[in-house]
Every structure is written in structure tokens, then in C-alpha cells.
N, C-alpha and C positions, 0 to 999 in steps of 0.2 A: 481691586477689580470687582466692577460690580456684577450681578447679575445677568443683568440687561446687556452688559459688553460678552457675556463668556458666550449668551445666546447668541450674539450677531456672529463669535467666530466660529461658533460651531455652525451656524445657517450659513456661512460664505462657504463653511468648509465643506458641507453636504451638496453644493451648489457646486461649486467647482469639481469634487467627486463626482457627480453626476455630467457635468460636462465635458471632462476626459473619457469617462468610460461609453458616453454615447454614438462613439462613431462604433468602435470596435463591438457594442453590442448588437447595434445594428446589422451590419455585417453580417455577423452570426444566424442574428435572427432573420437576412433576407436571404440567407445561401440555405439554413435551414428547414425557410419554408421551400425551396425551389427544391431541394431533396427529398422532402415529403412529399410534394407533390408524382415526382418522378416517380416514389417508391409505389405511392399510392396506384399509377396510371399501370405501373409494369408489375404489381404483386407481387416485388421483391423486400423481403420483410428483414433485411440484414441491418443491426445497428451501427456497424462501422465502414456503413458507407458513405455516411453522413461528416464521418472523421475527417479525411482528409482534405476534403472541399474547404470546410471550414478552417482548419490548419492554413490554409494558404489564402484562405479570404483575409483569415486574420493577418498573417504575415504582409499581406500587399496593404491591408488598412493601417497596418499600422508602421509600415514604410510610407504613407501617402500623409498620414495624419500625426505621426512622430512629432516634425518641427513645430505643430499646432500645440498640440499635448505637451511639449516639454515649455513654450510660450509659456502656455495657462498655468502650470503649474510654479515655474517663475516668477509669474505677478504674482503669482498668492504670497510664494515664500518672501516676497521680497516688502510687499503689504506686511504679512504677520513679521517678520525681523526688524521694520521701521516703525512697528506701534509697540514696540518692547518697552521702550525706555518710556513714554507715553504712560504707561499701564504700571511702570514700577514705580516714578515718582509723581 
């Protein structure tokens, strides 16, 4: 195995990391600015109000974006189990 292959799986592998988690962070990050902003507007300065919003932002994204995410994650596995034997002889 040379060098130059262990870099490519590890960049497919950072690649696809980053493309499953980008729904779900998003998410996060657009319920969480909408809660700051709210916090900001009404002077309510509680950190767990922010909690539960996101809890169920997350939950609904990733009921929406699941059969995507388990996709992506399938071609990887199924890429890295077909270049095995490739790489051993």
C-alpha cells in the first residue's frame, strides 16, 4: 500500500465525513442562529432554550436526510470492501 493510496482514503474518507454531517449541522446552526436572535430581541438570556428547538430540528433532519446519509455512507463502505483485494495483492 503505497503512500499516495492511504492519502486518497483517508481524503474520500474526510470528504464523505463532511458530507453526512453537513445537513445535520446546518440545522443546528440555522435553528441556533434563529434562537439567538429571539434571545437577543426579548433579553432572555437562558441557555436551554436553545436545547430543545435544536433536539427536534435535529430529529426532523435527520428523519428527512437518514435514507441520504445511510446512501453515502454505503458507497463508501462498499468502495473501501471492493479495493481490499486490490491493495493486498
Amino acid at each position: 500500500m503505497s503512500p499516495e493510496s492511504v492519502m486518497s482514503f483517508g481524503r474520500h474518507a474526510m470528504e464523505v465525513m463532511l458530507l453526512i454531517s453537513a445537513p445535520l449541522l446546518l440545522v443546528a446552526l440555522v435553528i441556533g442562529l434563529v434562537v439567538g436572535i429571539f434571545q437577543a430581541a426579548t433579553q432572555i438570556n437562558d441557555m436551554t432554550i436553545s436545547f430543545i428547538p435544536k433536539l427536534v430540528g435535529f430529529f426532523i433532519a435527520l428523519l428527512l436526510a437518514g435514507p441520504w446519509i445511510l446512501a453515502v455512507i454505503m458507497d463508501y463502505m462498499r468502495q473501501v470492501f471492493g479495493n481490499i483485494p486490490g491493495l493486498i495483492g
